[in-house]
C-alpha positions as CSV (number, residue, x, y, z in Angstrom):
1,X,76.5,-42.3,-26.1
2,X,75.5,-41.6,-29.9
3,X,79.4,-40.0,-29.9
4,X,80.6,-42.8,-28.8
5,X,79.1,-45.4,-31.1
6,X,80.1,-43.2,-34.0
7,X,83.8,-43.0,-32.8
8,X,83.5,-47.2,-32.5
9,X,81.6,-47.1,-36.3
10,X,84.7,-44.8,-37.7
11,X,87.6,-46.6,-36.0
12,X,86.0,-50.2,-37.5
13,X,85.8,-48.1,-40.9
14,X,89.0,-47.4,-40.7
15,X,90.8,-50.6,-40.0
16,X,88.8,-52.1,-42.7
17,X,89.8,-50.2,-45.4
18,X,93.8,-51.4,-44.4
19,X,92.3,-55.2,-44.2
20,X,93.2,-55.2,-40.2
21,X,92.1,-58.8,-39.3
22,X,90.3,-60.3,-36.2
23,X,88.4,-56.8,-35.2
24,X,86.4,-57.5,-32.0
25,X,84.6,-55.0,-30.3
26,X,83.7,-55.2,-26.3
27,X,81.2,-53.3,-25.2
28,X,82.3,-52.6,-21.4
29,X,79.7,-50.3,-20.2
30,X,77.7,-52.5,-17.8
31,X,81.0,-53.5,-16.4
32,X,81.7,-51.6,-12.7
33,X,84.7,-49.8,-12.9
34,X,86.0,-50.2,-16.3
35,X,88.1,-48.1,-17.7
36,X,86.5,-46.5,-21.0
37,X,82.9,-47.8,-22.7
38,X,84.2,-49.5,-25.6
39,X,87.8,-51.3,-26.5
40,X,88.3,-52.2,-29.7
41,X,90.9,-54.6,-30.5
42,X,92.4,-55.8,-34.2
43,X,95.8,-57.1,-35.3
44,X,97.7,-56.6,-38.9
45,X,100.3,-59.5,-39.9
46,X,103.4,-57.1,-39.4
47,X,104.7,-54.0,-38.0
48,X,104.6,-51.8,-41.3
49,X,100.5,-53.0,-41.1
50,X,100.0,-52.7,-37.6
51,X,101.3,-48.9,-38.3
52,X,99.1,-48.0,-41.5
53,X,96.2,-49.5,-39.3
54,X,97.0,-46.6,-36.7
55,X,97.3,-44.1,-38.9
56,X,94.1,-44.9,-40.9
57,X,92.5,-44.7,-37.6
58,X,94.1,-41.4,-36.3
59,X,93.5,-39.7,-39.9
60,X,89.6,-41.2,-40.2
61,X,89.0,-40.1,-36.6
62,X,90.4,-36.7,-37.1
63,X,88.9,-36.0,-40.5
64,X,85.7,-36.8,-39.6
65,X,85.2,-36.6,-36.2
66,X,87.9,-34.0,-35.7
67,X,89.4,-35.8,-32.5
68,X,92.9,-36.9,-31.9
69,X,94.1,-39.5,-29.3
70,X,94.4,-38.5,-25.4
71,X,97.6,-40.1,-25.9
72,X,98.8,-43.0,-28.4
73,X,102.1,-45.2,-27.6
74,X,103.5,-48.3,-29.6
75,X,103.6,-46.1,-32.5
76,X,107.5,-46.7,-33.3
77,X,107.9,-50.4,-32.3
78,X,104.5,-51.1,-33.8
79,X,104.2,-54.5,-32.2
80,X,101.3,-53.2,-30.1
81,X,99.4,-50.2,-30.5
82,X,97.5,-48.4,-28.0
83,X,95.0,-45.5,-29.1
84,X,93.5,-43.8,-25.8
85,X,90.2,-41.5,-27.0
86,X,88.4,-41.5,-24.0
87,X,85.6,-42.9,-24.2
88,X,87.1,-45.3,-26.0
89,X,90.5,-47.6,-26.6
90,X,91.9,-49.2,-29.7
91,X,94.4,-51.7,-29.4
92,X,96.4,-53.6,-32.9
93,X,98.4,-55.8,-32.4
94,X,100.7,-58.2,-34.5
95,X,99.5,-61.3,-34.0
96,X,101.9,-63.6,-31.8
97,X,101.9,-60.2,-29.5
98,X,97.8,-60.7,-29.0
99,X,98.0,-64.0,-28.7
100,X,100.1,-63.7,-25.5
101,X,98.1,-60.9,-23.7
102,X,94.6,-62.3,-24.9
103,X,92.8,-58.7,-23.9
104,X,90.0,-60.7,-25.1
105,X,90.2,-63.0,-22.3
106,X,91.4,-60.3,-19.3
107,X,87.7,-58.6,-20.4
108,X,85.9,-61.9,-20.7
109,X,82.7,-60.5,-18.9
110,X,82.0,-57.7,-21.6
111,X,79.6,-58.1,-24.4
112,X,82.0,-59.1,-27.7
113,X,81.2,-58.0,-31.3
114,X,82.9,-59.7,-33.7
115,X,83.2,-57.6,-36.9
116,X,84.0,-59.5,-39.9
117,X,87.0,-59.1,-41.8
118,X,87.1,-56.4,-45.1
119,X,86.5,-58.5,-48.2
């Protein structure tokens, strides 16, 4: 679990530092038959953000952690990126794509940690 957690603390690190916006983390480990522990969902304002935002994440991760991605796809269109690491999934998203499939809201039941945006 202590993996975990640090995986969540780098991949928040890591979309901070490129100023991705609206980071929420649900915590989805006391729901039955969810898929991974943690999502973490953010969005950048355009494609060329939602990419360094992905990449920032996959180099952190890797660097420090020395994990990649079970698999990563969105990475060309960069509209919506999906990071799989296991234990736990990072979605960015522009924003009008987030707006319309609300992961937020399809996960309602999980506990929600807002993290504020990079100053």
């Amino acid at each position: 679990m202590e993996e975990t957690k640090g995986l969540v603390n780098t991949m928040v690190e890591a979309l901070q530092e490129k100023k991705g916006q609206r980071i929420v983390c649900l915590d989805l480990t006391k729901l039955e038959g969810s898929i991974c522990q943690y999502f973490i969902i953010a969005q950048g304002n355009t494609p060329t953000q939602v990419s360094a935002l992905s990449d920032s994440v996959w180099d952190l991760v890797s660097s420090r952690l020395h994990e990649k991605p079970l698999g990563a796809i969105g990475m060309k269109e960069a509209q919506w990126i999906a990071m799989d690491y296991g234990t736990v999934m990072l979605h960015i998203f522009v924003p009008a794509i987030r707006e319309y499939y609300n992961l937020e809201n399809l996960w309602a039941d999980a506990d929600v940690t807002e993290i504020p945006d990079s100053i």
